[in-house]
C-alpha positions in Angstrom: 75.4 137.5 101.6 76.7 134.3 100.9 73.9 133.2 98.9 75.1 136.3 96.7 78.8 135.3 96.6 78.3 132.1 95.1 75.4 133.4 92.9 78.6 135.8 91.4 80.8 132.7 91.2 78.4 130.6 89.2 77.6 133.6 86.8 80.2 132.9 84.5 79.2 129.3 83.8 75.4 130.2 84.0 76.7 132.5 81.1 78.6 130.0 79.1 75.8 127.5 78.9 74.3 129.9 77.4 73.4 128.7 73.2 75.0 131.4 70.6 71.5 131.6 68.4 72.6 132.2 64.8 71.6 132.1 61.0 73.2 130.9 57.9 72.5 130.7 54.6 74.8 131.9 50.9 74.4 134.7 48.3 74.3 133.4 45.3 78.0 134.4 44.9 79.0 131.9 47.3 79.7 134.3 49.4 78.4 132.9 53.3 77.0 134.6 55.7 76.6 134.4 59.3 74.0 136.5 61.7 73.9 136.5 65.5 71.4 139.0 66.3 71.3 140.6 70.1 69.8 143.3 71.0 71.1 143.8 74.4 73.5 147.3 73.3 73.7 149.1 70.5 76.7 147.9 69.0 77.0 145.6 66.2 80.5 143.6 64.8 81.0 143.5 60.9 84.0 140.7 59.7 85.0 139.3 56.9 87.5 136.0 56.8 88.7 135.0 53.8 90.4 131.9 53.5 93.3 132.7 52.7 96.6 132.8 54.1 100.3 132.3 54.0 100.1 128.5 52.9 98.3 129.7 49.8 101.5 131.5 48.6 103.3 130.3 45.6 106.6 129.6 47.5 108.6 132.1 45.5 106.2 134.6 45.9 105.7 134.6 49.8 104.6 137.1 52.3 101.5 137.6 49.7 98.6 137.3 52.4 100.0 139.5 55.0 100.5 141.9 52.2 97.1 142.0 51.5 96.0 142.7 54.7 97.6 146.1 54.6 97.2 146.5 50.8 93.3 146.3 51.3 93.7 149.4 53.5 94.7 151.2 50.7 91.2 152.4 49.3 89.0 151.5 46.6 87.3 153.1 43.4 85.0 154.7 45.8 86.8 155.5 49.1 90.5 157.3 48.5 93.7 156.5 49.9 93.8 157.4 53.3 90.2 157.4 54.0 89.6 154.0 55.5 90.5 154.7 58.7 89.3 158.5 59.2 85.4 156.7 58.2 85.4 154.0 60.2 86.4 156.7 63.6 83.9 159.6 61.8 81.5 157.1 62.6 82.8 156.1 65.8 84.0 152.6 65.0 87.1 150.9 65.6 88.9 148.3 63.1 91.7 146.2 62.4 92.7 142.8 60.1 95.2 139.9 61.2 96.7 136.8 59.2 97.6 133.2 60.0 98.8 130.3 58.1 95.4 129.6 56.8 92.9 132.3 57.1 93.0 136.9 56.9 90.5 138.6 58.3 88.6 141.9 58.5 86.8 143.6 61.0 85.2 146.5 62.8 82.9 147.3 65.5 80.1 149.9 65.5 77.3 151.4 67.0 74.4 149.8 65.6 73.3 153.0 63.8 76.6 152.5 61.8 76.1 149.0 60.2 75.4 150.2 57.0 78.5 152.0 56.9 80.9 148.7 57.6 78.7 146.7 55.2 80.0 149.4 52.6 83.1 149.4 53.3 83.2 145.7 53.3 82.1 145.4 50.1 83.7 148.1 48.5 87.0 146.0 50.0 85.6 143.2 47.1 83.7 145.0 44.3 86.3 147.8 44.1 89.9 147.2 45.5 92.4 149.4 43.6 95.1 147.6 43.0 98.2 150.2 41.6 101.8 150.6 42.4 101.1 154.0 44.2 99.3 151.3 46.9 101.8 148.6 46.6 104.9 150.8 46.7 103.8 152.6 49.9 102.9 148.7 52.0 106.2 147.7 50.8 107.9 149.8 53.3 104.9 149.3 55.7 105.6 145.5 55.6 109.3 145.7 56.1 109.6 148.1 58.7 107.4 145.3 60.3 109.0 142.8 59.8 112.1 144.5 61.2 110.1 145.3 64.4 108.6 141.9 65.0 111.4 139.9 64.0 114.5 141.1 62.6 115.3 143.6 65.7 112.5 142.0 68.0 114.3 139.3 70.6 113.1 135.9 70.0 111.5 137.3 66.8 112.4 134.8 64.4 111.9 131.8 66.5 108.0 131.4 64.9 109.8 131.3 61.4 112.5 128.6 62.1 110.5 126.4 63.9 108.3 126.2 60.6 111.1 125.6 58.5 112.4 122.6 60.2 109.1 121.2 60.9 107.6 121.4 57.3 109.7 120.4 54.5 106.9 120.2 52.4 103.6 121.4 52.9 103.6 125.4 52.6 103.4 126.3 56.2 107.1 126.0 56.0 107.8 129.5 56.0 106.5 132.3 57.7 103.5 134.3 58.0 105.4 137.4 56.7 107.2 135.8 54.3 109.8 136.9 52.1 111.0 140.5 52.3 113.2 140.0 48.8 109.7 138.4 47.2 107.6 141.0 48.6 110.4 143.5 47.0 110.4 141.8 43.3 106.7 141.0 42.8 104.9 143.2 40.1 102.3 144.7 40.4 100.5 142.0 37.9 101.6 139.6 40.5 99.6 141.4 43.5 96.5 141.4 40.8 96.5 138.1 40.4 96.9 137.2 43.9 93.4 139.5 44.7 91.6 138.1 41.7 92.4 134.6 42.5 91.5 134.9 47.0 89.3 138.3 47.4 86.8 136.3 45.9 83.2 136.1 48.1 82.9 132.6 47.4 86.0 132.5 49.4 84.8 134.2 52.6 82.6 134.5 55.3 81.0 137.7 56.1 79.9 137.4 60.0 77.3 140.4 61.6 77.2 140.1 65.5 75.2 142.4 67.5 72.4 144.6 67.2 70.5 144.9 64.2 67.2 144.3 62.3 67.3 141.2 60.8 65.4 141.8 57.6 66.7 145.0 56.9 70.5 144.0 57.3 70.0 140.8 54.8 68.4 143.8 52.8 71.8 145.7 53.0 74.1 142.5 52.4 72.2 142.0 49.2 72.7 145.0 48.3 76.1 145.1 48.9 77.2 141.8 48.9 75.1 140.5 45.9 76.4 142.1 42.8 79.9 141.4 43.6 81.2 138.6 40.9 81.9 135.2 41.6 85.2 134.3 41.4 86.9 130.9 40.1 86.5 128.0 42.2 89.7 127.4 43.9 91.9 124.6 44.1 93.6 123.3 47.5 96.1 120.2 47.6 97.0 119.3 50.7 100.8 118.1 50.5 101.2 115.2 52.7 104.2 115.5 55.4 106.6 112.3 55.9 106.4 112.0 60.4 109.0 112.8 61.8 111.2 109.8 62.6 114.3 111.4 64.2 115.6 114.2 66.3 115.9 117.5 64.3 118.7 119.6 66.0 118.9 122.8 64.5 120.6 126.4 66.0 119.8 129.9 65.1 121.5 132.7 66.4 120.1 136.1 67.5 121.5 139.2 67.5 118.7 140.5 70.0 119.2 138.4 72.8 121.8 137.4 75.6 119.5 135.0 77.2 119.1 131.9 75.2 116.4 129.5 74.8 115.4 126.2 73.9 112.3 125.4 72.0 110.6 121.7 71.4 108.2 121.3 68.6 106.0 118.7 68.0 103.8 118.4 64.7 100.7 117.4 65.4 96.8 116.9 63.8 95.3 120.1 62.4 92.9 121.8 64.5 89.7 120.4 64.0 91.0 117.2 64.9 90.3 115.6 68.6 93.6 115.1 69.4 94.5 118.7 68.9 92.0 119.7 71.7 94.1 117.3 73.7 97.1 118.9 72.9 95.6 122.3 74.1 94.4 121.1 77.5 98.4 119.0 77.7 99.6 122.7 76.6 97.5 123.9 79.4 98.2 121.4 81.7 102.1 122.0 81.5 102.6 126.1 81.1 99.5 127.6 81.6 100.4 130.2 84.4 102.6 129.9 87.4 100.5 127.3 88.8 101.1 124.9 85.6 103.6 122.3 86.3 106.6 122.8 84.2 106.6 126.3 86.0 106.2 125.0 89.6 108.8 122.2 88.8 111.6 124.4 86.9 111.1 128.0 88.1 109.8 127.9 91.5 111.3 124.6 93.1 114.3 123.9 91.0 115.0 127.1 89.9 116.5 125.9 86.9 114.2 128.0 84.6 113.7 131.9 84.3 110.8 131.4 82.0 109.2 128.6 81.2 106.1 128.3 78.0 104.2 126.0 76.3 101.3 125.9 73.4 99.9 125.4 70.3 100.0 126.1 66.9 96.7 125.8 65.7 96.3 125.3 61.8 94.1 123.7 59.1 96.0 120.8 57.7 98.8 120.4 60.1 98.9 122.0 63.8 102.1 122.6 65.7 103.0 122.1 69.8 106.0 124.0 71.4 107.3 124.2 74.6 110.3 125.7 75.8 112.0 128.0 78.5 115.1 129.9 79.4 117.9 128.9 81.8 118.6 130.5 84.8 122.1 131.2 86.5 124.8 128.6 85.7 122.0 126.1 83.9 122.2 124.9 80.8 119.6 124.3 77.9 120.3 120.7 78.4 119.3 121.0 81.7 115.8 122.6 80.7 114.8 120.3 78.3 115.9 117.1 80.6 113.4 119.1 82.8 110.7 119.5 80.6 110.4 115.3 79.0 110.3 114.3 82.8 107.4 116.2 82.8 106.2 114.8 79.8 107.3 111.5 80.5 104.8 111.9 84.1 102.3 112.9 81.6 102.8 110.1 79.4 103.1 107.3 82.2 100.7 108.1 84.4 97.7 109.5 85.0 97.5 113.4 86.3 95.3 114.0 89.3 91.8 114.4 89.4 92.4 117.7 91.2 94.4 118.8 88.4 92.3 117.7 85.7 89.2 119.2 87.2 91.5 122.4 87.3 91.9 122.1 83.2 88.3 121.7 82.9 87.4 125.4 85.2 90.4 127.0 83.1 88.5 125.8 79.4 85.4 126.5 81.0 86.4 130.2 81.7 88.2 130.5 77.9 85.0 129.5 76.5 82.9 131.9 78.4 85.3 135.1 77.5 85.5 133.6 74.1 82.0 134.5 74.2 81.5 137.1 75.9 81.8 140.1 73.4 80.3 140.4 70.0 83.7 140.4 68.5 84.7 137.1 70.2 81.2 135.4 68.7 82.0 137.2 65.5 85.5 135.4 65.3 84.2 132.0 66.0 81.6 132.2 64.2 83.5 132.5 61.5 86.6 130.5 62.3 84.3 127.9 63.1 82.6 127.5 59.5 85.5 128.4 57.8 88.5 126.3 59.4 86.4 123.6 61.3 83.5 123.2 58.8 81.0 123.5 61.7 79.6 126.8 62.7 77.7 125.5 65.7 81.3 124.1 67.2 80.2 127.9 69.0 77.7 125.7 71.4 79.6 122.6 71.3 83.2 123.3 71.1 83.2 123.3 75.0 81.3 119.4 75.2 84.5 118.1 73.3 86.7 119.9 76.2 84.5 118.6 78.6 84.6 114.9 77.1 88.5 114.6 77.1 89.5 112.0 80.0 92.1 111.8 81.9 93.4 108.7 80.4 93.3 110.6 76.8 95.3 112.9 78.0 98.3 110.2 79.1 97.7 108.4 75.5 97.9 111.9 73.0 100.6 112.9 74.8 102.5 109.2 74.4 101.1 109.4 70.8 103.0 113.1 70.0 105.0 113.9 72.0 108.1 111.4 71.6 111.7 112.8 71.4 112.4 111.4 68.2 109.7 112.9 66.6 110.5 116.7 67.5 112.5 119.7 66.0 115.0 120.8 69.1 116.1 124.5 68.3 118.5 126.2 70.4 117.9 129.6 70.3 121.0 131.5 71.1 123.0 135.0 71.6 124.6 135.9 68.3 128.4 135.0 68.7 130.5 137.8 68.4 134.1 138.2 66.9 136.9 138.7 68.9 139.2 141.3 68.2 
């Protein structure tokens, strides 16, 4: 029996060692493509990720990217408005799209007997989006009764979008993923066209197939599919270098949706194929990763200072972000969080943190890895993230050695290196002050 219990303990890192077999190789369009074959159910993941997203805007036409992911619902030449959805269930898939700073992407899961269907519709999404004000005029009011949810009448909704601002003054991460609601309301519709014929390009994407399938017969289909679709332009990225921050930014925004208020500390840091930023993640980790983490044991449970405490990353392309924050409790102040949180980081910074903690970190990335992993649509993801963002597509096998690598003494140093007070944006978060009568 206990032979059996530990067996079951070990599983999951049996599991993670496992290697992510895969295959690689372009259409002639540029477009990429990724295959992970496994036969184990019959299921099979279709995605697409383009690179594109909200730092790609022209920054009087923003909110572009997230546009397009709903836009691109809209139908094509060959499926009608409104149809997306009711084929991908008829066939008994599921489906959805996201956007980031850098990257959109696509994606549905199957049964296996359906992959032709999401190659289809995948491709139709390139050869034949339909572009027309019908489209643009109904995601229009889509988009802004989203943005209202998430962030106009959502509490702590906007804090995403004012950290950016102050921490970019520059580059085009400096405003948020959903941009503008007023440039979103004054594009034309030339300006939307332009945006897909310049991004919903294939040599601008990765198209990913996890699961089961026939090898042969599915690069059969992508050729199909996939091949005749035009190359686009080659496309042209800058990246607009950032002065460091060399001073305290102090900054206050005041929310109409919340009584409570909070403080948030960001720190701009490398982009996220960088070492350092795997650092950061296991310091993000490290500090507020559950109610064991430190910052929580220190200013919720023993001082009491804290009603919530949080911590993590922004991971990006060029630039990556790291933010930790919390809410006072009772008769405490926001000064008395953050003097809580840099003793914390000044421990971190000072001395080394335990072996027993550090060995802790490692089980915690261990575990992410393996349920990173552990669906199709997880592999699908990284597969593509991986290529895409991070320029290595087997980072799937390895990602977990660079973890694994990262010392103790690393951990003091990149923390020392970052996370300094005067190189920080402090945001006070606050209630929205009301008029007296």
């Amino acid at each position: 029996m206990k032979k059996a219990y530990y067996a079951l303990l070990l599983l999951p890192y049996m599991l993670g060692a496992q290697q992510v077999d895969f295959e690689e190789y372009d259409l002639d369009n540029g477009l990429h493509v990724i295959l992970h074959q496994d036969n184990s159910a019959p299921v099979v993941n279709i995605s697409v990720m383009y690179h594109v997203g909200s730092k790609d805007e022209n920054p009087n036409k923003t909110g572009f990217a997230h546009f397009f992911e709903h836009l691109l619902f809209e139908g094509t030449k060959n499926i009608e408005r409104g149809e997306w959805d009711k084929i991908v269930s008829s066939n008994g898939g599921s489906g959805n799209a996201s956007t980031f700073l850098d990257e959109t992407y696509y994606y549905e899961t199957f049964p296996s007997n359906s992959l032709e269907t999401g190659l289809w519709l995948e491709s139709e999404r390139l050869l034949h989006p339909v572009i027309e004000q019908v489209g643009v005029d109904t995601q229009k009011e889509v988009v802004q009764e989203e943005r209202r949810l998430r962030v106009d009448n959502s509490p702590y909704g906007a804090f995403f979008e004012q950290l950016l601002k102050y921490l970019y003054t520059k580059h085009s991460y400096r405003w948020g993923i959903l941009g503008s609601m007023e440039h979103i309301a004054s594009a034309s519709l030339e300006d939307f066209q332009n945006f897909s014929k310049k991004f919903y390009v294939p040599n601008n994407a990765v198209l990913v197939i996890a699961g089961d399938f026939e090898t042969e017969k599915t690069k059969k289909m992508i050729s199909d599919y996939f091949g005749p679709i035009p190359k686009g332009e080659p496309i042209q990225r800058v990246k607009v270098e950032e002065d460091p921050i060399e001073t305290t930014v102090m900054a206050k925004y005041h929310d109409p949706n919340i009584q409570i208020p909070a403080l948030l500390l960001a720190y701009r840091t490398p982009g996220k194929k960088e070492r350092d930023a795997y650092v950061i993640d296991m310091i993000s980790t490290y500090l507020s990763d559950g109610e064991s983490s430190k910052l929580y044991k220190t200013l919720v449970d023993e001082q009491k200072k804290a009603l919530q405490i949080f911590a993590f990353p922004i991971n990006a392309e060029d630039y990556s972000s790291y933010v930790v924050g919390g809410l006072p409790v009772g008769d405490n102040t926001l000064q008395d969080i953050k003097t809580g949180i840099d003793v914390e980081i000044l421990k971190m910074q000072s001395e080394l943190i335990s072996e027993k903690d550090y060995q802790k970190l490692q089980n915690k990335f261990e575990n992410n890895f393996v349920n990173a992993n552990s669906s199709f649509s997880g592999i699908a993801e990284s597969l593509a993230e991986n290529y895409l963002l991070k320029d290595d597509t087997n980072l799937i096998n390895t990602e977990i050695d660079i973890y694994r690598s990262i010392t103790r003494e690393e951990i003091r140093d990149v923390a020392k290196k970052y996370l300094k007070v005067n190189q920080r944006v402090e945001l006070e978060y606050l209630p929205e002050q009301k008029n007296a009568n």
